[in-house]
Structures are given as structure tokens and as C-alpha cells.
GUVEXRO-674825 format. One record per residue (C-alpha): y, x, z. Coordinates in nm, 2 decimals, decimal comma, padded with zeros to 4 digits. Each point is the difference from the previous one (the first is absolute). Last residue first. Example, Ala and Ser with C-alpha at 12.3 -4.5 7.8 and 13.67 -1.06 7.14 Angstrom:
<nodes>
NODE  north   east     up
NODE -00,11  01,37  00,71
NODE -00,34 -00,14  00,07
</nodes>
This chain:
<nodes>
NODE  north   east     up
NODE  12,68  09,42  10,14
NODE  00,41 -00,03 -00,02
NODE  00,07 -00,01 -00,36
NODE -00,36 -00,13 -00,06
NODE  00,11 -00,33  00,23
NODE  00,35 -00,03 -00,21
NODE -00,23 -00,02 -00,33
NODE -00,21 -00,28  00,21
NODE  00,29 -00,14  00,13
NODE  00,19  00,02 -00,41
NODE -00,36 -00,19 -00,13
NODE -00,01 -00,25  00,24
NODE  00,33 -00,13 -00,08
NODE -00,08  00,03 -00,39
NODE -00,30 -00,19  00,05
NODE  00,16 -00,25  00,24
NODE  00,32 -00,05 -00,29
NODE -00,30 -00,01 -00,28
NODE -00,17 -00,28  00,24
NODE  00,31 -00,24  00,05
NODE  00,10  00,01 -00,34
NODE -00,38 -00,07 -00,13
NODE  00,07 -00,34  00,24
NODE  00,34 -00,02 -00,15
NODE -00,16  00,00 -00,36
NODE -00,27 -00,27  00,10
NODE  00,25 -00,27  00,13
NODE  00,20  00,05 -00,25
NODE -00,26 -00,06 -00,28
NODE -00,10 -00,27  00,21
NODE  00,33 -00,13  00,02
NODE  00,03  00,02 -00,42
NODE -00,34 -00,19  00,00
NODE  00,10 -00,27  00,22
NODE  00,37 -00,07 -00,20
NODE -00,25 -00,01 -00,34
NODE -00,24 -00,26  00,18
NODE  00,35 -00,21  00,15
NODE  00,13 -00,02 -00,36
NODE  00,35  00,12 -00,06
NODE  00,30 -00,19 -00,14
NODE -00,08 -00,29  00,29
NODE  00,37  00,01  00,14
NODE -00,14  00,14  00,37
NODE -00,23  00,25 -00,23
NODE  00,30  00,14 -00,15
NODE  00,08  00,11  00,32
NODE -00,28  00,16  00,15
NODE -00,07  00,13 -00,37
NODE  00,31  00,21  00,01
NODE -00,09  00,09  00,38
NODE -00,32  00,10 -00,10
NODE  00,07  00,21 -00,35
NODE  00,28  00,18  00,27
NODE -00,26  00,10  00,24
NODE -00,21  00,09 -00,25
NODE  00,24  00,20 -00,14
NODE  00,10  00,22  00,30
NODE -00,41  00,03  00,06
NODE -00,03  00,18 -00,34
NODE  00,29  00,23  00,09
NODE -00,17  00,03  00,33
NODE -00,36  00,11 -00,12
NODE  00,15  00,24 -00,27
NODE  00,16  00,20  00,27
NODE -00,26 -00,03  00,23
NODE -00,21  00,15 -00,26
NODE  00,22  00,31 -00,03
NODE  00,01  00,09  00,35
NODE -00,32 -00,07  00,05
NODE -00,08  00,24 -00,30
NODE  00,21  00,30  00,17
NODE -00,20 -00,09  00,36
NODE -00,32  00,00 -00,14
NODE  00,13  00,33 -00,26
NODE  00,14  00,18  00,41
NODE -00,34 -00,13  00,18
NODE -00,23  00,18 -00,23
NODE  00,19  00,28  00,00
NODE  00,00 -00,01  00,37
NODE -00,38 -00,06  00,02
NODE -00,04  00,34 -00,20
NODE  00,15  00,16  00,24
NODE -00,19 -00,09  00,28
NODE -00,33  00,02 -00,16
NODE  00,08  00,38 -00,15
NODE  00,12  00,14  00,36
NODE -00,30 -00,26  00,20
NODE -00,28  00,19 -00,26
NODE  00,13  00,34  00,09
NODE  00,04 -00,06  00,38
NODE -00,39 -00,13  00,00
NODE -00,13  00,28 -00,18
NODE  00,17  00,26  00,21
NODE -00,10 -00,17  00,35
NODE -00,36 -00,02 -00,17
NODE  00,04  00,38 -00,02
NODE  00,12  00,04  00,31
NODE -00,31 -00,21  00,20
NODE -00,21  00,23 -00,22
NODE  00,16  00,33  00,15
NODE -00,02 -00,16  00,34
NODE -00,37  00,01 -00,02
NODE -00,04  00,35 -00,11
NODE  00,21  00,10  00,26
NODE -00,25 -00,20  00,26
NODE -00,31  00,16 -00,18
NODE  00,20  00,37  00,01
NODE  00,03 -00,09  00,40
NODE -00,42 -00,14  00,03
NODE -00,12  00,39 -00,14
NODE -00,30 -00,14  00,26
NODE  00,20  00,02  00,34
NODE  00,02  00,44  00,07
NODE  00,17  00,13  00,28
NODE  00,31 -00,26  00,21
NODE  00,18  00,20  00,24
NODE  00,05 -00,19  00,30
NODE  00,15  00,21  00,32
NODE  00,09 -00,04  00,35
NODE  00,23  00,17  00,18
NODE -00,05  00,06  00,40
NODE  00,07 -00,14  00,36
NODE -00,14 -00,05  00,29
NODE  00,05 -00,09  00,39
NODE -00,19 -00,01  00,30
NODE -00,09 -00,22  00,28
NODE -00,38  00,08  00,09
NODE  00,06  00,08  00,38
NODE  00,10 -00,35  00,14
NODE -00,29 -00,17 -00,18
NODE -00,26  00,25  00,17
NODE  00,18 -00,10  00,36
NODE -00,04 -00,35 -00,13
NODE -00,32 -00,03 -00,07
NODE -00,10 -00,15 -00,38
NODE -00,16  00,34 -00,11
NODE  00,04  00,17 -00,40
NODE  00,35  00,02  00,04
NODE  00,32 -00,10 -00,24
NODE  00,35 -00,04  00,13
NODE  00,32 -00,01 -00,22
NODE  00,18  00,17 -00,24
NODE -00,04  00,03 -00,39
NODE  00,22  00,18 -00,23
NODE -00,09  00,02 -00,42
NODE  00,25  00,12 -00,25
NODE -00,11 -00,14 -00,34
NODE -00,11  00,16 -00,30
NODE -00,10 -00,10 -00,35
NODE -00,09  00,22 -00,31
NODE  00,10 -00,15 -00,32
NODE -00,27 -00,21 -00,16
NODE  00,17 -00,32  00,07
NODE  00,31  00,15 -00,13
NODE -00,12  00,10 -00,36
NODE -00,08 -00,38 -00,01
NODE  00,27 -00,14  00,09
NODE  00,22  00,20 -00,23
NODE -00,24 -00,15 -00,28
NODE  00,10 -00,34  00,14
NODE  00,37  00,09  00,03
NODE -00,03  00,08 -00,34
NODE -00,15 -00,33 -00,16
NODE  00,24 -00,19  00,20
NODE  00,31  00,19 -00,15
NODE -00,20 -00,14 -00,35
NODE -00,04 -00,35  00,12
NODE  00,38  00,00  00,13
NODE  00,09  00,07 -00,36
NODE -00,22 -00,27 -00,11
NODE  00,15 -00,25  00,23
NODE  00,33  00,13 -00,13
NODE -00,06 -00,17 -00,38
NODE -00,04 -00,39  00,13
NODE  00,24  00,07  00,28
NODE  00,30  00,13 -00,29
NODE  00,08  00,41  00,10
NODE -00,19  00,07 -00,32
NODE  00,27 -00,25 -00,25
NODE  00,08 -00,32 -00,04
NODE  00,07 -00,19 -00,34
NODE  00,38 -00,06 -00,04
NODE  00,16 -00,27  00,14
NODE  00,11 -00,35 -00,19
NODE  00,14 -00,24  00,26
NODE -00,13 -00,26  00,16
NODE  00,03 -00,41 -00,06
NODE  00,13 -00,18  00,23
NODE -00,21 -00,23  00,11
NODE  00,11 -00,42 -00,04
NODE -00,03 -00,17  00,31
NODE -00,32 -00,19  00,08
NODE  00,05 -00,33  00,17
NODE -00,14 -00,15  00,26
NODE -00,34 -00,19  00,06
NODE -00,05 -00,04  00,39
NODE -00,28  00,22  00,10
NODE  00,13  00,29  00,24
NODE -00,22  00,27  00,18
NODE  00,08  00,27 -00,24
NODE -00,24  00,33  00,04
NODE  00,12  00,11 -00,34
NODE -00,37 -00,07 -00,21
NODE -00,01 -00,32  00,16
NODE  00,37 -00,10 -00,08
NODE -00,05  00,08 -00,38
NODE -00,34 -00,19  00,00
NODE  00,17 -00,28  00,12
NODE  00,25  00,02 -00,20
NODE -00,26 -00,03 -00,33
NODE -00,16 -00,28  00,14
NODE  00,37 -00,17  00,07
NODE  00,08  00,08 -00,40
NODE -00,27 -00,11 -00,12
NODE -00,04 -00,36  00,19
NODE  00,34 -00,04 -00,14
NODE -00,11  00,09 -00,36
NODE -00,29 -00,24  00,01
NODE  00,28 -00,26  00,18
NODE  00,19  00,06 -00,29
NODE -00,22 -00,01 -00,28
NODE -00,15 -00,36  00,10
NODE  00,36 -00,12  00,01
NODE  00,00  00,14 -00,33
NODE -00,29 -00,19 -00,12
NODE  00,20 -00,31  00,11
NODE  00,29  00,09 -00,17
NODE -00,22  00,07 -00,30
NODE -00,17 -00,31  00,03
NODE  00,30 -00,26 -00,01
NODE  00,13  00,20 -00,27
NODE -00,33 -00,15 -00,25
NODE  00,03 -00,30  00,18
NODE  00,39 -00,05 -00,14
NODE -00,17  00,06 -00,41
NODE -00,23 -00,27  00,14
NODE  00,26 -00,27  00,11
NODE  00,20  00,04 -00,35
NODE  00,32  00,14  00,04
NODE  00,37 -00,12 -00,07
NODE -00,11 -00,35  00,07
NODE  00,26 -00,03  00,31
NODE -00,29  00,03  00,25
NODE -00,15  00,26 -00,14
NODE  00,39  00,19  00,00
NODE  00,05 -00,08  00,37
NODE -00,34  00,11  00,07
NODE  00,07  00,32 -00,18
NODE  00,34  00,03  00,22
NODE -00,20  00,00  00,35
NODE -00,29  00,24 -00,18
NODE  00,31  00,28 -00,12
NODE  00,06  00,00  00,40
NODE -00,36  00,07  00,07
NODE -00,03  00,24 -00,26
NODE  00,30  00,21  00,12
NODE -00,15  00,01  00,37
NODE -00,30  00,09 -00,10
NODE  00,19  00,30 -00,24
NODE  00,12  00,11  00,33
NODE -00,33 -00,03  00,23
NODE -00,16  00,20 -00,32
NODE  00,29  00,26  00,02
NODE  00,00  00,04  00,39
NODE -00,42  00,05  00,03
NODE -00,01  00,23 -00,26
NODE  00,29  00,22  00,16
NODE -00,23 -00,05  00,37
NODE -00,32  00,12 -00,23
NODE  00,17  00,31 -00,10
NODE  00,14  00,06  00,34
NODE -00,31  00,01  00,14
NODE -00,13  00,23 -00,27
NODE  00,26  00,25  00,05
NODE -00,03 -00,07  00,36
NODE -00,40  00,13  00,01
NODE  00,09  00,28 -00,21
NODE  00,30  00,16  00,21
NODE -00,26 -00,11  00,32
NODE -00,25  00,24 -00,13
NODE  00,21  00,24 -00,13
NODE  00,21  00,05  00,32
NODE -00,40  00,02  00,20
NODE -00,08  00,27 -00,24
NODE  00,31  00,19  00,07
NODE  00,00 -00,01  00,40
NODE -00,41  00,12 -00,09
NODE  00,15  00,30 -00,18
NODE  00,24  00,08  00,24
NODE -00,19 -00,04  00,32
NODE -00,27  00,21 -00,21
NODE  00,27  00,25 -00,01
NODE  00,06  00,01  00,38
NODE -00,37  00,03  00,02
NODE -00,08  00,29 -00,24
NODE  00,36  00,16  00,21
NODE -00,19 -00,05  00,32
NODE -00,35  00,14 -00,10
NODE  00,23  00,34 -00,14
NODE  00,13  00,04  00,38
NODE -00,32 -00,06  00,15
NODE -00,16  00,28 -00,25
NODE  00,33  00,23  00,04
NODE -00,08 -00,03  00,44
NODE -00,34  00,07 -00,07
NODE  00,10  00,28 -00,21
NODE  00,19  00,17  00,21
NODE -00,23 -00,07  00,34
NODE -00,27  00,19 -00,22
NODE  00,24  00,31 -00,19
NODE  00,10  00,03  00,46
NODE -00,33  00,01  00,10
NODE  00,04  00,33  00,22
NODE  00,00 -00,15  00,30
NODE -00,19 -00,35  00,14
NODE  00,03 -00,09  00,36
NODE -00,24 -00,05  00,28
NODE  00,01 -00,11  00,37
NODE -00,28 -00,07  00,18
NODE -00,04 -00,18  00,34
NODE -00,35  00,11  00,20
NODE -00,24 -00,24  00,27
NODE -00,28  00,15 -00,01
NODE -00,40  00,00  00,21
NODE -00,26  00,11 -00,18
NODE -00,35  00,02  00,18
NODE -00,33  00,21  00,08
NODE  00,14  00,34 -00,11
NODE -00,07 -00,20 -00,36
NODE -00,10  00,37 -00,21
NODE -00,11  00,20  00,29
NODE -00,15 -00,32  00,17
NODE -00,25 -00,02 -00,28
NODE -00,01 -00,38 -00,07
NODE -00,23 -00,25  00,20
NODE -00,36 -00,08  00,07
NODE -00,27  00,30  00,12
NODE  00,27  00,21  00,16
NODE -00,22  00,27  00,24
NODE  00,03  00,03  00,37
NODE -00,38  00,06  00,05
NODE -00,01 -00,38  00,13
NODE  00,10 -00,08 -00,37
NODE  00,39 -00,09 -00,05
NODE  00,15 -00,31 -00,13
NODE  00,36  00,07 -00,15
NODE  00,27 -00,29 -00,03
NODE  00,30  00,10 -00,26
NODE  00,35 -00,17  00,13
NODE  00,31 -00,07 -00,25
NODE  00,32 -00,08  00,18
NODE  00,29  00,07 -00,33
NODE  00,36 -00,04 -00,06
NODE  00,18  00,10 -00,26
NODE  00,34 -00,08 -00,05
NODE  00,25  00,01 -00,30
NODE  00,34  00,13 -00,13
NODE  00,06  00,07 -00,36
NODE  00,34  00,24 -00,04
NODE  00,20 -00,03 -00,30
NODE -00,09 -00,04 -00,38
NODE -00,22 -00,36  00,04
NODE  00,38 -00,12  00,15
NODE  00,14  00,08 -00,35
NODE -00,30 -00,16 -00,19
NODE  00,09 -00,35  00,20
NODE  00,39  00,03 -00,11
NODE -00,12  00,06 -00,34
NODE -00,22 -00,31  00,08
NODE  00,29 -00,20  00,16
NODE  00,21  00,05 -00,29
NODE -00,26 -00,15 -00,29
NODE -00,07 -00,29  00,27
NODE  00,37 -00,11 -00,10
NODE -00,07  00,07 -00,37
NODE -00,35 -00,26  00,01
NODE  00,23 -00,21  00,20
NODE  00,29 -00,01 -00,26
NODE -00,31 -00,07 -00,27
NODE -00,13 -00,25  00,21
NODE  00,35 -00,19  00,00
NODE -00,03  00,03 -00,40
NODE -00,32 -00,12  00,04
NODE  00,08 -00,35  00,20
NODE  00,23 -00,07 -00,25
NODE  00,34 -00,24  00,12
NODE  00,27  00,21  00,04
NODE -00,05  00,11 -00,39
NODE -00,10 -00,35 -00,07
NODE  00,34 -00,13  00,18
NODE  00,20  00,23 -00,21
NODE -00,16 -00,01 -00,27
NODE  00,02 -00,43  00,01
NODE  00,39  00,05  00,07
NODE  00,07  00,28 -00,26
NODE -00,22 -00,29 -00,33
NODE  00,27 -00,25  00,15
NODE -00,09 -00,35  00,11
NODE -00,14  00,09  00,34
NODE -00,04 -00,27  00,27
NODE  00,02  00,13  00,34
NODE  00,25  00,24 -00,09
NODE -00,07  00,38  00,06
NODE  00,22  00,15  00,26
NODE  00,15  00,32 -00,09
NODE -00,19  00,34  00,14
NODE  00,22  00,19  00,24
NODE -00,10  00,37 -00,06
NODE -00,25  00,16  00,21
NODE  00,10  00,22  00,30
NODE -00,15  00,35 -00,01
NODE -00,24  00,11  00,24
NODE -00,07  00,35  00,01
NODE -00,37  00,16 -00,02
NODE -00,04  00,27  00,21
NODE  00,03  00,36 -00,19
NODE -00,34  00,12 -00,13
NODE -00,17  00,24  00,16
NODE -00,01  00,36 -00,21
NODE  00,31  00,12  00,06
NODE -00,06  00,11  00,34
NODE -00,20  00,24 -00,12
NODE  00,29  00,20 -00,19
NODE -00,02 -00,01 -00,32
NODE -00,28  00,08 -00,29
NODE  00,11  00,03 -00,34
NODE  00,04 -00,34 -00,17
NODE -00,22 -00,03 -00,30
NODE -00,06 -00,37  00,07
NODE  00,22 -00,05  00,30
NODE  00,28 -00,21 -00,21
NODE -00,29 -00,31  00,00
NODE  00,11 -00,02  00,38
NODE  00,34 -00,10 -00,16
NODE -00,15 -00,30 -00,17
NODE -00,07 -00,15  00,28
NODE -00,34 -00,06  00,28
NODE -00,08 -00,37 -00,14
NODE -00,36 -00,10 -00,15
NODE -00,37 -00,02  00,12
NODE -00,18 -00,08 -00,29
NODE -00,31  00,21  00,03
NODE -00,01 -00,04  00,40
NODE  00,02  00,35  00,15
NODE -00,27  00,19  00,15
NODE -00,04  00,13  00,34
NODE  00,06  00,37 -00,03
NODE -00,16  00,28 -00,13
</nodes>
């Protein structure tokens, strides 16, 4: 059998998978074609400093060190199939050999110390190249070249799958980003409103309109909001930073988020999805390791030709005469190992079953996740609804007040506690449209996953 091949070697392509069942062709057939460079697509620049959820992909999908593994893992893939072709053809090696075996002999002429000369002839003396090459073993080179090939596509597909884990990863981490940046621009807003309403209350304290204390009481809350603000600011630039870190961005000025666009509805996906064809590729696995097996306890020949020099003296005239040459078949045929094949199939089987258990409990997980994610998304949708109607007249109960407040109709505690009310619904605002974002990527994720 030969060397053996790394468990998650990956690469060979999908049409050396075609061979499985494939009658046997012509011998040449059996090496692989060279591998053929084909020139990448241009890949757009990535800013330096991303705003947009496609720029900090973009630059996190450049960016991962084991997505780059992943193409060298497939790269190494090719060279190993090219690596089991050259293990098919001709194996060429030297021998060479000065081996001397002393003899003491008795005054009788007897050996008393040393080997029997018939079996040593007192020395070995070689210098032989051998050539040998493997026939017969075409179901073995088959489905070594089907196992590299099926190691490839598990790989490929990982790419896929880990590609999707690092989208969701940086989806989530900007949703949340961006939430805190949308906190950050209303309270720097309604700070800005408070501030001006606190120029025109000093007016009015000033002109008797307002006692000193009730003025105190608005002299906090804009201070408490200033307080608000740079908690929300110190937020918002932790939360980009952990954005950036995750994308591989080098940048650290605070810049702002623009708004994702939110993605559309797609259906759940199906078997050829990564999350459901790893299992697939499992199962082809399975076989080409049972297939394995039955070859490794084929018979094995190899053509066998040696040529060279080999004498049992170290003088020259004897050297000259024991040139020669040789040449043979030579055969492995594996007897009786302890019953350890049916123990291998046996262990396979188990490895298939789990396979089976596994793809069953992803099939109902999956799909109930998408329900779930379809009412989440449903009662966002209504929520958000209700949220900004109630936000619409808050915002107009506030301005109202803002105004009637610069005559003295309303008291400064009552125009506190309607911004506080407003202050607290576009906060839940702010969280029901994240939840709803999140909810439509992760829905989008399972359409793709």
C-alpha cells in the first residue's frame, strides 16, 4: 500500500469523483491531467476605512489567515494527486554495498572465529540500480486518485462554510456597531435640543417666568445627558473597534456607519447547501474507505530490474567479472491478519451511522430555525410599526411642549418627563429596527448555509 495520505488533504476536482463506477480505460487514463493555471479575477480595492457592511467583507474575506489556509490546504491537495501519480511509474534507486567477514583459522586450517564462508564467501562487495514499477493495481491507483479527489471537494466546502461563518460574524458585529453609532446620533441630537431649550430657560428664570429650582431641575438633565453621550460615544468607538478587529482593519479614527441594506427574503436551502453537502461528502468518504480496504488486501505486483556489479572479492579482475543484470516480478499477497478487514468495515459502519444521525438532527434544526426566524421577523415587523407611530407623537408632544414651554404654559418637570419618554421610545426604536436587521441576515444566512 502506499504512503498514506493526510486525513484532510483536499483538492483533486469534482470530475475525478466521475471515476466511481467508471469501467476501466486505457492506462493512461489513470494519472491525473497537470494542473492548469487559471488567472484570478481582479479583486476591487477595499477602502482604507470601511463604512459599508460589502467594504468590511470584503477586506475580512482578503484579510483571514484561514481562508488563505484553506486555498493552501487545496493547493497541496493537487500536488499530492500529482505526488500518487509519480508513486505509479518507475522507482529508481541504488544499492551499494563493501561488507568484509574476517575468518581466523586453527594451524589444522580449520575456521575457529568467523562466518561459514559458504554462506558470506568471505565478503560482499555491490554497487546495483533498481528499477521497479507497480502493474496490475489499477481498482488501487482509482481509488486513491477518487479519495484525493473527494478530500478536495470536503475542503472546498469547508472554504464555503467557514467564508459563511466569518460573513456572519462581521454581519453581527456591524449590526451592533451600527446600533450603538444610531444611539450615539439621537442622544448627540436631543443634547443639542436641550442645550438650546437651556439658553431660553435662563432667559425665562431670569424674567420671573420660572422659579430658580424648577430651572435646576433642566439644568441636570442636560447635564445627565452630556453624561449619556460621551457613554454612548465611548460605545460606539468600542464597539468599531471590535468590528475592525474581527475584519483585519488597521484604521482607528471614529467614522460613520452607513445604513445596511437589508436582504432579501430566500427560501430555506436545500442538500446541495455546505452545511447539508459535508454530510454527502461524509458518506462518498465512507465508501472510498471500504474501497480502501478491499484494495489493500488485493494482491500487489511490481516489475523488478536490477543491474549492476556485485562480487564476493574486492580485486579488480574479480570485480570486472561479476557485472550482471536481473530482473523479475515481485509479489505481496496479504494471508490471514486477525479477521482485522471485517473489524475495519465494522468500523466504518458506525462512523455512517453517526453520519445519519447527525444529517437528520441538522435537516430538522435548520428548518426549524427558519420558522423561527420568519414569526421573529413577522412580529418585528409589527412592533416596529407600533414603535414609530408612538415615536411620531412623541416627537410632536415635544416640539408642542418645546414651545409652549418658551411662553411658560408648560412646567419644565412635565416638558422632562415627556423627553424622557422620547428619549426611551427611540432607544427601544433603535433596538427593534437591530433586532429585525439581525433577524432578516441570520434568515438570509440559513438561505445560504
Amino acid at each position: 500500500m502506499f504512503a498514506p495520505l493526510p486525513s484532510l488533504i483536499r483538492g483533486a476536482g469534482l470530475g475525478l469523483l466521475l471515476l466511481l463506477g467508471r469501467p476501466a480505460g486505457p492506462a493512461r487514463a489513470q494519472t491525473p491531467a497537470p494542473a492548469v493555471l487559471v488567472p484570478l479575477p481582479a479583486v476591487p480595492a477595499a477602502p482604507a476605512s470601511p463604512r459599508q457592511l460589502d467594504d468590511f467583507l470584503l477586506i475580512a474575506r482578503q484579510s483571514s489567515p484561514l481562508l488563505r489556509a484553506t486555498a493552501n490546504q487545496i493547493g497541496q491537495n493537487r500536488i499530492d494527486s500529482l505526488v500518487r501519480a509519480r508513486q505509479n511509474g518507475v522507482q529508481v534507486g541504488g544499492i551499494g554495498s563493501a561488507l568484509y567477514y574476517p575468518s581466523i583459522t586453527n594451524s589444522k586450517g580449520e575456521s575457529v572465529v568467523g562466518y561459514d564462508n559458504a554462506v558470506t564467501n568471505g565478503g560482499n562487495y555491490a554497487a546495483i540500480g533498481q528499477a521497479t514499477k507497480p502493474i496490475l493495481n489499477r481498482f488501487q491507483l482509482q481509488n486513491d486518485y477518487q479519495i484525493l479527489a473527494s478530500q478536495g471537494l470536503v475542503l472546498r466546502n469547508t472554504g464555503r462554510l467557514s467564508a459563511l461563518d466569518l460573513r456572519r460574524s462581521i454581519t453581527d458585529q456591524f449590526l451592533t456597531a451600527y446600533a450603538a453609532e444610531t444611539q450615539l446620533v439621537f442622544s448627540r441630537s436631543l443634547l443639542g435640543q436641550l442645550r438650546q431649550q437651556d439658553a431660553m430657560l435662563r432667559q425665562l428664570v431670569n424674567g420671573g417666568i420660572f422659579k430658580q429650582t424648577q430651572y435646576l431641575s433642566f439644568y441636570l438633565s442636560v447635564r445627565t445627558q452630556e453624561v449619556t453621550v460621551e457613554q454612548n460615544q465611548l460605545a460606539y468607538r468600542r464597539e468599531l473597534g471590535t468590528l475592525r478587529a474581527l475584519a483585519g482593519v488597521a484604521d482607528t479614527a471614529l467614522v460613520r456607519l452607513e445604513a445596511p441594506d437589508p436582504p432579501t427574503h430566500r427560501p430555506l436551502a436545500g442538500l446541495l447547501a455546505p452545511s447539508q453537502r459535508q454530510y454527502t461528502l461524509d458518506s462518498l468518504r465512507f465508501l472510498l474507505d471500504r474501497r480502501a480496504v478491499d484494495a489493500f488486501y488485493r494482491p500487489k505486483v511490481s516489475v523488478v530490474f536490477d543491474g549492476g556489479l556485485q562480487s564476493s572479492s574486492y580485486l579488480p579482475i574479480a570485480l570486472a567479472h561479476s557485472i550482471g543484470l536481473g530482473g523479475g516480478l515481485q509479489l505481496s499477497v496479504p494471508i490471514f491478519d486477525g479477521h482485522q478487514r471485517q473489524l475495519q468495515y465494522q468500523r466504518i459502519e458506525l462512523s455512517e451511522l453517526s453520519r445519519r444521525g447527525y444529517r437528520q438532527f441538522l435537516t430538522v434544526q435548520r428548518r426549524q430555525q427558519y420558522e423561527q426566524l420568519e414569526g421573529l421577523i413577522r412580529a418585528s415587523d409589527a412592533l416596529l410599526g407600533r414603535i414609530r407611530e408612538q415615536v411620531r407623537v412623541a416627537d410632536a408632544l415635544v416640539g408642542a411642549a418645546r414651545q409652549q414651554l418658551a411662553t411658560g404654559d408648560v412646567a419644565i418637570l412635565d416638558y422632562l418627563n415627556l423627553v424622557t419618554s422620547y428619549r426611551t421610545l427611540q432607544f427601544s426604536l433603535t433596538q427593534a429596527e437591530t433586532d429585525r436587521l439581525r433577524s432578516r441576515f441570520a434568515l438570509d444566512y440559513l438561505a445560504e448555509q
